[in-house]
N, C-alpha and C positions, 0 to 999 in steps of 0.2 A: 504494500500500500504506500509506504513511506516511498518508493520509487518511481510508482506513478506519479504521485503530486510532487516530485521534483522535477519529474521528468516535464510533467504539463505545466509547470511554472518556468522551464526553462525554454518551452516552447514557446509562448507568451512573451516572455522577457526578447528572445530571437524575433520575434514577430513585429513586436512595437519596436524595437530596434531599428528594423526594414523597414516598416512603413514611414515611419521618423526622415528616416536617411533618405529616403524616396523622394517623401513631401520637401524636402528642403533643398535638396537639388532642382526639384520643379520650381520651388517658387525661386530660386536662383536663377533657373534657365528663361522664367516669364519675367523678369524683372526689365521694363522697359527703357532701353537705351537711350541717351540723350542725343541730339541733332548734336553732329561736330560743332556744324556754324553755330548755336548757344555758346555752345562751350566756348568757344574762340573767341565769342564777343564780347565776354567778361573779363575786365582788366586782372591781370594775376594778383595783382596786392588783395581784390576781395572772393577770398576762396574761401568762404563761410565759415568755419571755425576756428580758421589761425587769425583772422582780421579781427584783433583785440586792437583797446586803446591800449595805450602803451601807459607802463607805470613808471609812478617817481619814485627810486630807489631810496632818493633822502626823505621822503613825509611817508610810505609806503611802508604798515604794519603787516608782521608777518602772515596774518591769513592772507591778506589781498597780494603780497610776493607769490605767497605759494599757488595761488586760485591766478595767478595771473602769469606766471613762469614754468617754462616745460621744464621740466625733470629737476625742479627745484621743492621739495618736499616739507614737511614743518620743517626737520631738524637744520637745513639749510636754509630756509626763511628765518628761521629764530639766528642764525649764525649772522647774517646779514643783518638784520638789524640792533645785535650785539657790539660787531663791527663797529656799527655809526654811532652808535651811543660811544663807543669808547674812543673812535677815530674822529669824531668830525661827521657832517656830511662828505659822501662821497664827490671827489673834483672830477672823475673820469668813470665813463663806464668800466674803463679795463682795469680801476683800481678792484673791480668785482675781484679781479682773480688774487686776490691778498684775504682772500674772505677763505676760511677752510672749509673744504667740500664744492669750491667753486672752481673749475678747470676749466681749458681753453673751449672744450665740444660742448659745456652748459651756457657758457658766454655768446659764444658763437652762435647756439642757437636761439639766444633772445635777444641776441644784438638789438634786432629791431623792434623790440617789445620794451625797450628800457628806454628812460629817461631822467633829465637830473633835474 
């Protein structure tokens, strides 16, 4: 008995597995494409989710650092504005990288998201 009902729960569990994977590839394959010309005729700066306002690193508390900078986390938002407290306002963005946990590929990728 004990091997029927694993056996018929494993079939099941196989079953909703494939139908799963099935429906999800379909609704991937129905997913309706955009006209190229659309695409082209929106300037690159507004690609919907990266076109953020840019933040002020010097008035700029750590939730709104971290909710406003990629791969910048609390514990590097709190580091950031530890920094300022204890340095001054920041005079350059690239002073960022004096900040620990801050390197050239997290800089780089906010460049245009920062300001002073």
């Amino acid at each position: 008995m004990k091997k029927i009902l694993t056996s018929a729960a494993c079939a099941i569990l196989l079953t909703t597995l494939t139908f799963s994977g099935a429906a999800n590839s379909a609704a991937k394959s129905e997913a309706p494409a955009k006209p190229v010309a659309m695409e082209s005729a929106k300037p690159a700066a507004q690609s919907g989710a990266d076109q953020m306002a840019a933040v002020n690193i010097n008035t700029a508390d750590a939730q709104e650092l971290q909710a406003s900078l990629k791969g910048v986390g609390k514990v590097k938002a709190e580091a950031i504005v530890e920094y300022r407290k204890a340095n001054g306002p920041f005079t350059s963005v690239d002073q960022l990288l004096e900040v620990k946990g801050i390197g050239k590929a997290t800089l780089e990728r906010n460049r245009d998201r920062i300001t002073l």
